[in-house]
N, C-alpha and C positions, 0 to 999 in steps of 0.2 A: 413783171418779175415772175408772176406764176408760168408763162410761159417758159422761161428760161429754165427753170427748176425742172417744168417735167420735160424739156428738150433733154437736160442734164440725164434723167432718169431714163428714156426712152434712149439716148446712146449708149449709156450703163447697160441696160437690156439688150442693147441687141450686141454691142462687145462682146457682153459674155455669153448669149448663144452660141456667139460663131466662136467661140474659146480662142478670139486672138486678143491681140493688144488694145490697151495699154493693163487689162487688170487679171488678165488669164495667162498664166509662163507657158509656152507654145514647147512642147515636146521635142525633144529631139528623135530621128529617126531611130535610132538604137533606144533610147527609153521607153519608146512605143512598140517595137519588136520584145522587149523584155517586158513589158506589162500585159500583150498579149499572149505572152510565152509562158508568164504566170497565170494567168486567165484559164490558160487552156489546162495547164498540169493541176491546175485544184479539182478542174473538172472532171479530168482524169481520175482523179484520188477519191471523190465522190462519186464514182461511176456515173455520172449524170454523162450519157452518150449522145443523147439530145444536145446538150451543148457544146461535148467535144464534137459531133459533124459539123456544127456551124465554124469551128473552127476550121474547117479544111477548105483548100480551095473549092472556090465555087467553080472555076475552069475545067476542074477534073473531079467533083466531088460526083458524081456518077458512075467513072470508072475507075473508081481511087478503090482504096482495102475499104474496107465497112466498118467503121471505127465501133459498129454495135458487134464484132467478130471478135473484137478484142473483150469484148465482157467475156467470152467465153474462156478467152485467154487468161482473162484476171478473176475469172470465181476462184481461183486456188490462189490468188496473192492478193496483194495488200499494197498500196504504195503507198511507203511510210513517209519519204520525206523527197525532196530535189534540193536542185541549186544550178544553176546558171554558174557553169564553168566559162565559159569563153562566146562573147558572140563577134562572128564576122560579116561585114557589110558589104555590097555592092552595087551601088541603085537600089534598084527595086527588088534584091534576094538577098537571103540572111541565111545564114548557118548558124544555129545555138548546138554548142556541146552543154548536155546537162549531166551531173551527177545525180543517179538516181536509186535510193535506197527501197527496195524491193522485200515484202514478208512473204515469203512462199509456203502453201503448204500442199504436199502431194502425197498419193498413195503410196507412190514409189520413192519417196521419202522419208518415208515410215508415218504417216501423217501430222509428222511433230513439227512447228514453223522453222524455217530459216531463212536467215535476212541473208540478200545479194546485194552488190552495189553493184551498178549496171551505169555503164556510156550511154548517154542515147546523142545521135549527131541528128539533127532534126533540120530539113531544110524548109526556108518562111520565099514566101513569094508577098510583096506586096500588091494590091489592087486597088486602085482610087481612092491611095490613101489609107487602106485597112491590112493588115497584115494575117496570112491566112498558111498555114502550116500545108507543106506538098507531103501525102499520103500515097505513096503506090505499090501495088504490091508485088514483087517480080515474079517475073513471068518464068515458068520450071525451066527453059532455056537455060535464062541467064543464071537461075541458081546451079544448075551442072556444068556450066562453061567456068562458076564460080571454082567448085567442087573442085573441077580436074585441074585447074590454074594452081591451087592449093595442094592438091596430088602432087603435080609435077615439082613445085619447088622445093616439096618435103624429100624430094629423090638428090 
């Protein structure tokens, strides 16, 4: 009998390491892109850049933006809040549009805060199973090919 008890215990243990069935509810693909999509925007909000790099692909997290480039960017703001407007799936890539409430404060501002609310379209690559946010920063090219596409249709 004792054996049976702790065979009972020893599959209980090792189901729920491997977090499948029958006592662990198995994620779905989109609730695992939205819980690392929360993950990553707390980390954001806490300027912890150590954990937002881990979020980046590891494929291209060498010659991605420098997610510690962005503190620079955010000593004058504050992100006050998000939301998960819309995610898109396809395989292994996701697109999350976020709502994101921004406190800015700048010299040329007059240094008094002002809240923005900002789109961010963020694209997710997944990897063995991990979901890992694509960072790149464009290259001056394609920001003037941008520019002048933008020129011309304003004509």
């Amino acid at each position: 009998m004792k054996q049976w008890v702790l065979l009972g215990f020893l599959l209980m243990g090792l189901f729920a390491c491997a977090g499948g069935p029958p006592f662990g509810k198995r994620l779905t693909p989109e609730e695992a892109l939205e819980r690392r999509v929360t993950a990553y925007w707390e980390a954001k909000q806490k300027k912890d850049w150590a954990a937002v790099r881990s979020f980046v692909d590891p494929e291209i997290r060498e010659i991605s933006a420098n997610p510690e480039q962005q503190e620079d960017d955010l000593n004058t703001s504050e992100i006050v809040g998000w939301e998960v407007s819309e995610i898109n799936m396809s395989g292994d890539t996701g697109v999350v549009i976020m709502k994101v409430s921004i406190m800015l404060t700048h010299p040329l501002l007059g240094g008094k805060p002002f809240q923005s609310e900002q789109i961010f379209r963020d694209q997710w690559v997944r990897r063995k199973g991990e979901w890992f946010i694509v960072i790149v920063r464009p290259s001056l090219d394609k920001v003037l090919q941008d520019l002048q596409n933008r020129h011309r249709s304003d004509q």
